[in-house]
PDB file of N, H, CA, C and O in Angstrom:
ATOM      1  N   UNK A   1      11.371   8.920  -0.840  1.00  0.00           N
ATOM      2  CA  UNK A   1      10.541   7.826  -0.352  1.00  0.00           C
ATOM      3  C   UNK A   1       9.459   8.294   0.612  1.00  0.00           C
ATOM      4  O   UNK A   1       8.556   7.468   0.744  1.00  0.00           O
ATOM      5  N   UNK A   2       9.328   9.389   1.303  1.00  0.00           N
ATOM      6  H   UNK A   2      10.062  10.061   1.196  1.00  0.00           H
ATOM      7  CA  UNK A   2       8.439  10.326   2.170  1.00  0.00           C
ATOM      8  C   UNK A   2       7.149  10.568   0.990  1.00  0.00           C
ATOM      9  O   UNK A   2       6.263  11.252   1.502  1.00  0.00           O
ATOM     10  N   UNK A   3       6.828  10.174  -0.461  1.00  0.00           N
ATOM     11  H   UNK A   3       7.547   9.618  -0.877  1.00  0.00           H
ATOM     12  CA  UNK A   3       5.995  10.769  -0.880  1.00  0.00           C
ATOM     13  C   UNK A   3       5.004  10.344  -0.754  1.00  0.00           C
ATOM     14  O   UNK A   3       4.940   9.247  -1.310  1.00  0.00           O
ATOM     15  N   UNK A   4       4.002  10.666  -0.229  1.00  0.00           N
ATOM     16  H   UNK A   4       4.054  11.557   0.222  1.00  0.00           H
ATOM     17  CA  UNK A   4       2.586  10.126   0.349  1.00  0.00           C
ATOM     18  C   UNK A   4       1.602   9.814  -0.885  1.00  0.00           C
ATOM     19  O   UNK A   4       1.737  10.477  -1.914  1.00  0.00           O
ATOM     20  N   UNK A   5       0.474   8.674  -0.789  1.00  0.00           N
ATOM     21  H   UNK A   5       0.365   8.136   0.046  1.00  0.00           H
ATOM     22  CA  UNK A   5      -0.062   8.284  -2.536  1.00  0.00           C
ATOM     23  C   UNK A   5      -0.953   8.217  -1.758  1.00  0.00           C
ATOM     24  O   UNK A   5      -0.675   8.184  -0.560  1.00  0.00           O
ATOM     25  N   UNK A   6      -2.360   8.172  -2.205  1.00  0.00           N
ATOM     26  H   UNK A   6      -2.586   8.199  -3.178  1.00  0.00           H
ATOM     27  CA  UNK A   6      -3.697   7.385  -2.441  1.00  0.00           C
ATOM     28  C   UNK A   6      -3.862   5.969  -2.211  1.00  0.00           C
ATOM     29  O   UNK A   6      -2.988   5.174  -2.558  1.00  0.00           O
ATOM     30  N   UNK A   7      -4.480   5.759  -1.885  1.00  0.00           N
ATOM     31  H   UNK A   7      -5.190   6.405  -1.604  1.00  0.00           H
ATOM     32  CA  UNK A   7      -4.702   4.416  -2.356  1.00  0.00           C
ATOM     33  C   UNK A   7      -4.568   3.899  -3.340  1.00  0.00           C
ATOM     34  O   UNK A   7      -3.665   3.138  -3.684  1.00  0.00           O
ATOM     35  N   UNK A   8      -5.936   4.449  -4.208  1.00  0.00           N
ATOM     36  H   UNK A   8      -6.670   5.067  -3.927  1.00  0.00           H
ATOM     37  CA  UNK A   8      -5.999   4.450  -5.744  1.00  0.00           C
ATOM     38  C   UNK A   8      -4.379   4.348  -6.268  1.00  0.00           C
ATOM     39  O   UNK A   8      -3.998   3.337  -6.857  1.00  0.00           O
ATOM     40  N   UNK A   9      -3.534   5.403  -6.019  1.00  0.00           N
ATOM     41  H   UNK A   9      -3.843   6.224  -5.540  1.00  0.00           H
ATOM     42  CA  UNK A   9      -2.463   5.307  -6.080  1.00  0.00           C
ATOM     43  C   UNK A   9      -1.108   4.009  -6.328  1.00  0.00           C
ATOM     44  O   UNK A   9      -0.394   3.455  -7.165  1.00  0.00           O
ATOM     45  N   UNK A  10      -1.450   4.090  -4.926  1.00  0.00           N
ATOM     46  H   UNK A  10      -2.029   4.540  -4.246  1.00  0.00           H
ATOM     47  CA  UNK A  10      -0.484   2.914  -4.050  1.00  0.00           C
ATOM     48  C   UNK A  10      -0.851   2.093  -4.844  1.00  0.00           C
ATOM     49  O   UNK A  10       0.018   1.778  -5.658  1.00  0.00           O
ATOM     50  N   UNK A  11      -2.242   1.379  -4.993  1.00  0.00           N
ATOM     51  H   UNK A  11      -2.948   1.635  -4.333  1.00  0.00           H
ATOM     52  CA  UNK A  11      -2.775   0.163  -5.980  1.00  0.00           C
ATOM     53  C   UNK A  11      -2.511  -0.128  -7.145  1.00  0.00           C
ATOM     54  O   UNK A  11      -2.715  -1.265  -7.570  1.00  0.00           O
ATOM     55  N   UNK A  12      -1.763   1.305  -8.250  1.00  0.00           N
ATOM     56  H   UNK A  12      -1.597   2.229  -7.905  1.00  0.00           H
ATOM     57  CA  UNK A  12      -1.275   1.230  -9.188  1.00  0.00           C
ATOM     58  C   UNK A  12       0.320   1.019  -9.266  1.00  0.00           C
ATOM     59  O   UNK A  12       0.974   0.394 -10.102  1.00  0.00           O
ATOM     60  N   UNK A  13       0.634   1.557  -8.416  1.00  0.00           N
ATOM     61  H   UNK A  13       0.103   2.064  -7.737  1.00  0.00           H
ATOM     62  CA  UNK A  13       1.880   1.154  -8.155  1.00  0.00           C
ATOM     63  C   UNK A  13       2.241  -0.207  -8.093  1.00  0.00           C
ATOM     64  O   UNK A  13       3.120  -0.798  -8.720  1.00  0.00           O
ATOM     65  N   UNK A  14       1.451  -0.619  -7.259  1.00  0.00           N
ATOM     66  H   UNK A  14       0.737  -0.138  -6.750  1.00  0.00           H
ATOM     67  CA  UNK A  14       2.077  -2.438  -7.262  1.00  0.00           C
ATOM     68  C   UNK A  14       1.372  -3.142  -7.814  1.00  0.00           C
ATOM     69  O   UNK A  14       1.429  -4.340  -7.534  1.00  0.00           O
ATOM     70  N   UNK A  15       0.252  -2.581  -9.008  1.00  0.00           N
ATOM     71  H   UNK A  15       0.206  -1.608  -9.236  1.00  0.00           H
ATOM     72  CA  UNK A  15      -0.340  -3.238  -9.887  1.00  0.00           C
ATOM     73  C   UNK A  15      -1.473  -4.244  -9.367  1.00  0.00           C
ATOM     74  O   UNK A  15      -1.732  -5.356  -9.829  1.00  0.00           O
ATOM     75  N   UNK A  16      -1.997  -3.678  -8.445  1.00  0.00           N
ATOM     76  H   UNK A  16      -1.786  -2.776  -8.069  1.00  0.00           H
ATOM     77  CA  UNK A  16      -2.669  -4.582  -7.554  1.00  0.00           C
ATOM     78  C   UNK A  16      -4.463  -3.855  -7.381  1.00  0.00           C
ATOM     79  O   UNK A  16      -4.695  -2.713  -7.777  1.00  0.00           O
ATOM     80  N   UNK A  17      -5.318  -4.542  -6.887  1.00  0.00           N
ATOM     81  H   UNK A  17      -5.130  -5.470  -6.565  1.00  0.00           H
ATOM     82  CA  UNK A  17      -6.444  -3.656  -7.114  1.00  0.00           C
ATOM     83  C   UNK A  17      -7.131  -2.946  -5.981  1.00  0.00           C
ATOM     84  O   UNK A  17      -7.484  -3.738  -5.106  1.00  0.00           O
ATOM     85  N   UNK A  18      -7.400  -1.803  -5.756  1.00  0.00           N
ATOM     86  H   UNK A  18      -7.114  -1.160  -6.467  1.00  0.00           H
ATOM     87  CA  UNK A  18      -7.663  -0.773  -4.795  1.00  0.00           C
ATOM     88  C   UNK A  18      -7.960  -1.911  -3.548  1.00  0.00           C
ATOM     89  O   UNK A  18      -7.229  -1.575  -2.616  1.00  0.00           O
ATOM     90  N   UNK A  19      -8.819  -3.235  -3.135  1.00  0.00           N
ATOM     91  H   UNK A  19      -9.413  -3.508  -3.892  1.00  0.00           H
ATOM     92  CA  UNK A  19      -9.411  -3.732  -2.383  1.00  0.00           C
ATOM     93  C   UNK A  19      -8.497  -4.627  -1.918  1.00  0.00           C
ATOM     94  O   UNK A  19      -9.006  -5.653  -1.467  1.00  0.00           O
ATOM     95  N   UNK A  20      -7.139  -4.558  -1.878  1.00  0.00           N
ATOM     96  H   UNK A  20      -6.725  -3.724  -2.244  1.00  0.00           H
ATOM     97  CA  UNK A  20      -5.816  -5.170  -1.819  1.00  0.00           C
ATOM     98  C   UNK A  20      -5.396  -4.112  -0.710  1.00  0.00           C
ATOM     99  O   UNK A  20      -5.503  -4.491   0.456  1.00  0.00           O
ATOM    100  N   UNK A  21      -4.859  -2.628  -0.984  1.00  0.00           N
ATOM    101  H   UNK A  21      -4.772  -2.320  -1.932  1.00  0.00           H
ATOM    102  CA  UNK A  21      -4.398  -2.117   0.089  1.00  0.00           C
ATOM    103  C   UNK A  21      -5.348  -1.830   0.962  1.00  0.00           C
ATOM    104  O   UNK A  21      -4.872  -1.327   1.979  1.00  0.00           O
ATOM    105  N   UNK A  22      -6.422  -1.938   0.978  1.00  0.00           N
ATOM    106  H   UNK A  22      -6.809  -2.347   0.151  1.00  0.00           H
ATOM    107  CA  UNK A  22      -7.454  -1.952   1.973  1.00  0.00           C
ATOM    108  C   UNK A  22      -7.152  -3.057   2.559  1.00  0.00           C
ATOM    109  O   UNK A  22      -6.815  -2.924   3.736  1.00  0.00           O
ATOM    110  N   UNK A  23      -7.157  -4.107   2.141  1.00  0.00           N
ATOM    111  H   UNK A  23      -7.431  -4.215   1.186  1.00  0.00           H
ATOM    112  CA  UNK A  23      -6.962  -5.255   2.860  1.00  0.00           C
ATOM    113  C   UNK A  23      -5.508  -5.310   3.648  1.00  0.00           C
ATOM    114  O   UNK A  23      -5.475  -5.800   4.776  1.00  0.00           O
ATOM    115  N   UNK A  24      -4.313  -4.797   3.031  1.00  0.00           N
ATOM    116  H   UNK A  24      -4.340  -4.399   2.114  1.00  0.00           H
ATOM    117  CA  UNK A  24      -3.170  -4.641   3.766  1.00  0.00           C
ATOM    118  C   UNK A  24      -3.210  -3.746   4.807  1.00  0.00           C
ATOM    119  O   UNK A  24      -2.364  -3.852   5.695  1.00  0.00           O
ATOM    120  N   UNK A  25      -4.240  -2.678   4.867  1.00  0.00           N
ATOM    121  H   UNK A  25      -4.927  -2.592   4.146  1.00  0.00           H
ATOM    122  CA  UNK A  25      -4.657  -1.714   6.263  1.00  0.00           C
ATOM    123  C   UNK A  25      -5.532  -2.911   6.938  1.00  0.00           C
ATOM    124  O   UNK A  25      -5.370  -3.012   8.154  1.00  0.00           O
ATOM    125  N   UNK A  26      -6.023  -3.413   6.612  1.00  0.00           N
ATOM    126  H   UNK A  26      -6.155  -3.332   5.624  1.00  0.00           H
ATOM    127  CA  UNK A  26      -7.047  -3.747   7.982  1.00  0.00           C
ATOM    128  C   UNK A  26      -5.984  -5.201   8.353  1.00  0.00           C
ATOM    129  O   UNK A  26      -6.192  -5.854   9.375  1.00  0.00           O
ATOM    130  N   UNK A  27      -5.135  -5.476   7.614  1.00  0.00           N
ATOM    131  H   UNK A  27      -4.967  -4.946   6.784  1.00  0.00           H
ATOM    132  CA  UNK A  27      -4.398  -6.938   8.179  1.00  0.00           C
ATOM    133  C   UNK A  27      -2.981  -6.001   8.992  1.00  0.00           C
ATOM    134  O   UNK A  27      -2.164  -6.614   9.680  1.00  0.00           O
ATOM    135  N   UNK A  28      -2.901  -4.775   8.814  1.00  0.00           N
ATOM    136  H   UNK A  28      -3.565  -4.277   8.255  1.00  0.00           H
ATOM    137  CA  UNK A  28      -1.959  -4.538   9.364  1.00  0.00           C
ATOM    138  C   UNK A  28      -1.064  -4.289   9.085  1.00  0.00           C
ATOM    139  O   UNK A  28      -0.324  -3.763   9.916  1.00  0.00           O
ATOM    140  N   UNK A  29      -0.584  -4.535   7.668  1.00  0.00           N
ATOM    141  H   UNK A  29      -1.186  -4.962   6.993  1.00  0.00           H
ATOM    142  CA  UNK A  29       0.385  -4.668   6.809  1.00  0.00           C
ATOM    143  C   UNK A  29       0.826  -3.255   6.297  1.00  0.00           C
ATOM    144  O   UNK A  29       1.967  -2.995   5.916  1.00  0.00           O
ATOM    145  N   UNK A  30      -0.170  -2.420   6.333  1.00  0.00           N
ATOM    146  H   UNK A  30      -1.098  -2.631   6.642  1.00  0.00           H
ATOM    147  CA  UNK A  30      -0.153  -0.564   5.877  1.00  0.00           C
ATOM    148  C   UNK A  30      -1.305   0.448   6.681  1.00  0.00           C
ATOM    149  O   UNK A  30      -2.505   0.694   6.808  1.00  0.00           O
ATOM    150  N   UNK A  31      -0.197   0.745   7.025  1.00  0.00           N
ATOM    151  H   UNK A  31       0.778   0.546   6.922  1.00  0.00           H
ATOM    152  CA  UNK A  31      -0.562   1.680   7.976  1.00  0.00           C
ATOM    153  C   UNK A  31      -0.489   3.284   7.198  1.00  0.00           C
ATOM    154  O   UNK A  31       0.528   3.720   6.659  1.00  0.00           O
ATOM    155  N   UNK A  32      -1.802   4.015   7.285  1.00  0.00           N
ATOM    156  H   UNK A  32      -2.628   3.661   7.723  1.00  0.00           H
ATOM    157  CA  UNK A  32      -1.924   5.307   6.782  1.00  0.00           C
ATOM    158  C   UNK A  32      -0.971   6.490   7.452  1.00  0.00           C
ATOM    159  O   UNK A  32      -0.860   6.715   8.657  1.00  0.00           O
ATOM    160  N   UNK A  33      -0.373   7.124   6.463  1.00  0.00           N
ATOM    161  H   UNK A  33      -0.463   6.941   5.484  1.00  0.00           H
ATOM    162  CA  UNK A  33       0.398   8.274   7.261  1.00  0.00           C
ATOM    163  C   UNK A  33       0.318   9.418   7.352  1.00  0.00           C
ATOM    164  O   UNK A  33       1.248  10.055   7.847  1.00  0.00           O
ATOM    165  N   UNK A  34      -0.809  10.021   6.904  1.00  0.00           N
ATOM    166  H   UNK A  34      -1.564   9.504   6.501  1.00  0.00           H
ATOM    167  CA  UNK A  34      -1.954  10.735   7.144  1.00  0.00           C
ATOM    168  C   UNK A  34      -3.263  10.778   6.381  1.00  0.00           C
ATOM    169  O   UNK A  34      -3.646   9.811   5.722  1.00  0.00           O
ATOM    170  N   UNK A  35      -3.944  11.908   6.476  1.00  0.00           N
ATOM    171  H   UNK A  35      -3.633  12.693   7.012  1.00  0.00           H
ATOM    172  CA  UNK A  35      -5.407  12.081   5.447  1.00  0.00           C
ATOM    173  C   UNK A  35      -5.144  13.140   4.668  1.00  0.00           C
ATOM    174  O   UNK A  35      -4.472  14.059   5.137  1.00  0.00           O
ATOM    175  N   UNK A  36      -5.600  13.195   3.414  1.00  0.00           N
ATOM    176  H   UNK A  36      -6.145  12.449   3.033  1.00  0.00           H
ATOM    177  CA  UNK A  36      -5.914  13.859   2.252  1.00  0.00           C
ATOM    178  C   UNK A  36      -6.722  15.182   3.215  1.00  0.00           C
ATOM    179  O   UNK A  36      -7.062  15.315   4.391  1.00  0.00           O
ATOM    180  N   UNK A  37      -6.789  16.038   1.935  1.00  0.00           N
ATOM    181  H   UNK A  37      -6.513  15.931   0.980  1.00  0.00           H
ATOM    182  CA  UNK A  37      -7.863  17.150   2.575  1.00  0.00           C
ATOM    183  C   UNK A  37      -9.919  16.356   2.578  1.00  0.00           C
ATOM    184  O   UNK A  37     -10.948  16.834   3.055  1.00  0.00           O
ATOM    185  N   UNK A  38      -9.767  15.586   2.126  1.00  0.00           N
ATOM    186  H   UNK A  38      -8.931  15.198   1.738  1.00  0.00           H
ATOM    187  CA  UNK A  38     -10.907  15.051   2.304  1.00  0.00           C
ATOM    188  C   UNK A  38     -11.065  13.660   3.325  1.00  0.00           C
ATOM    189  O   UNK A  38     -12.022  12.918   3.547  1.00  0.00           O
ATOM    190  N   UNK A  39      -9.963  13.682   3.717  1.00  0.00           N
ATOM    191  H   UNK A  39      -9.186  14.285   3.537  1.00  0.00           H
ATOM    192  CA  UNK A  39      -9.936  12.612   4.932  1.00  0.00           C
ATOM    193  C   UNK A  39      -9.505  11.131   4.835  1.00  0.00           C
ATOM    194  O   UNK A  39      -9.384  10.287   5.723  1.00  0.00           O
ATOM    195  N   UNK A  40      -9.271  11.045   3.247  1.00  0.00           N
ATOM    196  H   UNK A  40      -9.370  11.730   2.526  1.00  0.00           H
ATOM    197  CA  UNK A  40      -9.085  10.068   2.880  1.00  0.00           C
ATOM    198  C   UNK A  40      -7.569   9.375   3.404  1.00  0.00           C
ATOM    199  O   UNK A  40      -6.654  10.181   3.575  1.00  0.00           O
ATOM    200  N   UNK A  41      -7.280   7.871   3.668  1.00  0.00           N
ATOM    201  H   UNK A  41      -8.023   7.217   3.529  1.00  0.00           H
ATOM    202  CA  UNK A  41      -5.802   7.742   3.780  1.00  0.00           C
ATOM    203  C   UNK A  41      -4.830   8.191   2.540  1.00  0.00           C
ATOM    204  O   UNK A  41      -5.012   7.951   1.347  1.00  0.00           O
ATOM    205  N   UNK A  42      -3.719   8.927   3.163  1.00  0.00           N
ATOM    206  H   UNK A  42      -3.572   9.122   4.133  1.00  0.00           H
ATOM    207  CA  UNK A  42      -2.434   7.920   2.648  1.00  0.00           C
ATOM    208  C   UNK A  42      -1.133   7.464   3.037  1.00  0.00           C
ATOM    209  O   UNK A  42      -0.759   7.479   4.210  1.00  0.00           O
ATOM    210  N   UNK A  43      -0.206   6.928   1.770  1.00  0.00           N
ATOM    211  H   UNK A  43      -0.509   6.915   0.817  1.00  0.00           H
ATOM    212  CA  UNK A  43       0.637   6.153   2.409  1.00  0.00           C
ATOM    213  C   UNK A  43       1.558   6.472   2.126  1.00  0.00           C
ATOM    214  O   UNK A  43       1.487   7.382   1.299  1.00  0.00           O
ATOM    215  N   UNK A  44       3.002   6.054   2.517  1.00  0.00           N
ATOM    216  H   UNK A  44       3.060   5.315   3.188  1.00  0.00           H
ATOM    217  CA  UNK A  44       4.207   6.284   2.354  1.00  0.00           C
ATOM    218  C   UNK A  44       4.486   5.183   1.171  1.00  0.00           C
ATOM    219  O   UNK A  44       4.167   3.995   1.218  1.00  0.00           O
ATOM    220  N   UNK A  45       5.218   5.919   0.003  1.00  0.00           N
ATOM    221  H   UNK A  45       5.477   6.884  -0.035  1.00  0.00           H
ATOM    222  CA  UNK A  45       5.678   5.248  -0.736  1.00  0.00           C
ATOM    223  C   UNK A  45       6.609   3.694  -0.304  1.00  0.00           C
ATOM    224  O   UNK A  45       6.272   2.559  -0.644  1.00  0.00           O
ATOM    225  N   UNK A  46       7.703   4.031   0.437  1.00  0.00           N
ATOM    226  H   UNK A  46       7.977   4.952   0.713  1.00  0.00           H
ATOM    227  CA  UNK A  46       8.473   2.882   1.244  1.00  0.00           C
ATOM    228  C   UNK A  46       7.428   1.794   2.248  1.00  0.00           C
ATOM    229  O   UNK A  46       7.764   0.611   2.302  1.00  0.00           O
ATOM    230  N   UNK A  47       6.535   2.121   2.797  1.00  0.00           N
ATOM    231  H   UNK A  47       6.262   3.082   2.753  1.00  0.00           H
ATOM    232  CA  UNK A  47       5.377   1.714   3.308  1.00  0.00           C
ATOM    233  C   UNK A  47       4.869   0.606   2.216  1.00  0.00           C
ATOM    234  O   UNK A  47       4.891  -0.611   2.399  1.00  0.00           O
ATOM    235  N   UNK A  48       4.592   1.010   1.513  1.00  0.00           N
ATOM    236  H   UNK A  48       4.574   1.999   1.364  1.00  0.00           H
ATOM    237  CA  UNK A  48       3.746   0.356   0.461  1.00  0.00           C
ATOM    238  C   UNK A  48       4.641  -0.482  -0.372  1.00  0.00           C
ATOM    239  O   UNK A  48       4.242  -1.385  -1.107  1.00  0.00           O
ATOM    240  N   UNK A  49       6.012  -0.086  -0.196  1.00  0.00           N
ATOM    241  H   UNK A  49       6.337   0.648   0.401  1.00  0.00           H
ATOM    242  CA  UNK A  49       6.952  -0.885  -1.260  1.00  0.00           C
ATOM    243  C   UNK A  49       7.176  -2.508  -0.304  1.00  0.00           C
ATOM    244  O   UNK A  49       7.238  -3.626  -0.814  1.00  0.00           O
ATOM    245  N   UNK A  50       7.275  -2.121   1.393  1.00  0.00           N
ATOM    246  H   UNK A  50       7.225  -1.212   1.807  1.00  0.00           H
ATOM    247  CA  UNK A  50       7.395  -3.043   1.866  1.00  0.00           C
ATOM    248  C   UNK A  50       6.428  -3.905   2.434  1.00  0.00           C
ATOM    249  O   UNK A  50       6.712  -4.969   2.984  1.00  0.00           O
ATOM    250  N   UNK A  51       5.204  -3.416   2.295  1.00  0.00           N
ATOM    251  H   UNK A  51       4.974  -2.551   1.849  1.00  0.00           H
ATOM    252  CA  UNK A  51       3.682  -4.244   2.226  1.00  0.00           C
ATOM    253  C   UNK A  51       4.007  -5.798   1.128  1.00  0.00           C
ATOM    254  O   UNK A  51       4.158  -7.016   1.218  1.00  0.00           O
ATOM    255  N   UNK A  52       3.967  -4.666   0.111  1.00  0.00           N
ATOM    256  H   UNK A  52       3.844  -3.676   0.037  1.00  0.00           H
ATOM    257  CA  UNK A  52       3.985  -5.439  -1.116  1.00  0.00           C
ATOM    258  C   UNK A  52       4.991  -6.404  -1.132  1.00  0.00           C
ATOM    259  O   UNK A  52       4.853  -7.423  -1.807  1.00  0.00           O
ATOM    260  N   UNK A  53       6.194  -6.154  -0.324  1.00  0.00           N
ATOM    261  H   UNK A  53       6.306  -5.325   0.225  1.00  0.00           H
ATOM    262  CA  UNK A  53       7.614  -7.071  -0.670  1.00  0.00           C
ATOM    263  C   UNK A  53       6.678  -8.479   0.548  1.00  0.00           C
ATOM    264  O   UNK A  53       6.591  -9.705   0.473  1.00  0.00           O
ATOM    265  N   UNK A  54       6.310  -7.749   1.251  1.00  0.00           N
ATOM    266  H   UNK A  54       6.381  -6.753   1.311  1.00  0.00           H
ATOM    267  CA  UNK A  54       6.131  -8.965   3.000  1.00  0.00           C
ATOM    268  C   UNK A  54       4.959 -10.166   1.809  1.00  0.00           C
ATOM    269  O   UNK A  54       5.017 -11.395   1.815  1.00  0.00           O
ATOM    270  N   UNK A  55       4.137  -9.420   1.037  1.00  0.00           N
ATOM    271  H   UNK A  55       4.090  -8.421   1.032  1.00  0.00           H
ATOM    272  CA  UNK A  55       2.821 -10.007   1.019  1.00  0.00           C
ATOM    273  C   UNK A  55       3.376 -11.430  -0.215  1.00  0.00           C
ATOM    274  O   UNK A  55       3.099 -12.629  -0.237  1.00  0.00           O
ATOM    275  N   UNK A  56       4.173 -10.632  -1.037  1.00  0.00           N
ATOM    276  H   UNK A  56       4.399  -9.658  -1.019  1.00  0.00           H
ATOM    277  CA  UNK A  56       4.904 -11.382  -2.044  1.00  0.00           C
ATOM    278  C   UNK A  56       5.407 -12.444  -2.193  1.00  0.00           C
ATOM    279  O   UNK A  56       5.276 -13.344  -3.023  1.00  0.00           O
ATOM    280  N   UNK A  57       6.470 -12.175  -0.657  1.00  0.00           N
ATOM    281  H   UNK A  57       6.577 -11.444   0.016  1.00  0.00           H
ATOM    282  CA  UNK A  57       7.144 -13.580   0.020  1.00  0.00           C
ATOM    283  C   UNK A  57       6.265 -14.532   0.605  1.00  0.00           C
ATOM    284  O   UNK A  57       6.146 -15.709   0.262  1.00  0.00           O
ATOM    285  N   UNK A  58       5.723 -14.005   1.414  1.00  0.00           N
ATOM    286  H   UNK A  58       5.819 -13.049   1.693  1.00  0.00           H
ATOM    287  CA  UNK A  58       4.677 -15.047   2.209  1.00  0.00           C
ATOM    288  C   UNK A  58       3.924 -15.989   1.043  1.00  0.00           C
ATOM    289  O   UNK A  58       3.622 -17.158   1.283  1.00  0.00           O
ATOM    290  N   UNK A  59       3.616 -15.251  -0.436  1.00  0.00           N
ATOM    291  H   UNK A  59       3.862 -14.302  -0.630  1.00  0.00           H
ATOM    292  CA  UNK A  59       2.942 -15.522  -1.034  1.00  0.00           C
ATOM    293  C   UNK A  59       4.107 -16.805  -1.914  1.00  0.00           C
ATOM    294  O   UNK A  59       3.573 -17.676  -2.601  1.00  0.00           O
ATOM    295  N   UNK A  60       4.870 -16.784  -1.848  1.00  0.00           N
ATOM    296  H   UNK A  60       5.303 -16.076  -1.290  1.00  0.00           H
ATOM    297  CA  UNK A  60       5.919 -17.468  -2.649  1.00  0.00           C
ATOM    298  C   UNK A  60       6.414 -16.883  -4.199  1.00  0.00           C
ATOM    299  O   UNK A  60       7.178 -17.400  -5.014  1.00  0.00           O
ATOM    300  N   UNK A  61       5.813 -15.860  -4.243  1.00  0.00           N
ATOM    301  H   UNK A  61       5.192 -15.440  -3.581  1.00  0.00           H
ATOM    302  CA  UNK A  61       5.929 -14.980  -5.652  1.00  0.00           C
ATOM    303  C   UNK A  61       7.489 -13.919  -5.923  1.00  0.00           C
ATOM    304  O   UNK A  61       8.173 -13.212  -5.183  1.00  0.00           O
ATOM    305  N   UNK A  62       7.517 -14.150  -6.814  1.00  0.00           N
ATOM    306  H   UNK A  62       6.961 -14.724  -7.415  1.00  0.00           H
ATOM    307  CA  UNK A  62       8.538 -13.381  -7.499  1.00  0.00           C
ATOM    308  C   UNK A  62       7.938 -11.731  -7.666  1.00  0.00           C
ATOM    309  O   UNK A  62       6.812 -11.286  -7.445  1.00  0.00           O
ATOM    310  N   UNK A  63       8.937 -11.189  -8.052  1.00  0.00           N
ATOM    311  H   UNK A  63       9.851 -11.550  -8.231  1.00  0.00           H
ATOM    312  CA  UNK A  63       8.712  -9.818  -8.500  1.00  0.00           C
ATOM    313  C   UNK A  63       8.631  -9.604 -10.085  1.00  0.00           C
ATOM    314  O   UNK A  63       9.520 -10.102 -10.776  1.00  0.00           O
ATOM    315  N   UNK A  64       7.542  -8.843 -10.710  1.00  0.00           N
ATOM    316  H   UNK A  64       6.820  -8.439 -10.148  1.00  0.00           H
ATOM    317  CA  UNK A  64       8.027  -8.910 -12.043  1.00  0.00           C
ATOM    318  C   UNK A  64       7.442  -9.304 -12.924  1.00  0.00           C
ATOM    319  O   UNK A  64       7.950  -9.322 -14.045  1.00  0.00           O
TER     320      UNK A  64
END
């Protein structure tokens, strides 16, 4: 669960579109856990699993 993604990444993962985990960094929701060699964020897999779980609920949505 330590494996660090992209954005680009992360966004495929939860099937969601790059301007989504941007939006979960600037609301607070994902926090970067370091930079790429080009400076770019990334994230913790578990990070991003529990973005997605918080944003889901709030949202009234199911998984799936």
């Amino acid at each position: 669960m330590d494996e660090l993604l992209t954005g680009p990444q992360a966004a495929a993962l939860c099937k969601v579109d790059t301007a989504t985990i941007r939006q979960w960094k600037r609301r607070g929701k994902l926090a970067p856990a370091g930079l790429d060699e080009k400076g770019r964020p990334m994230y913790r897999r578990l990070d991003i699993a529990l973005a997605e779980r918080s944003t889901r609920e709030r949202a009234g949505r199911t998984y799936g």
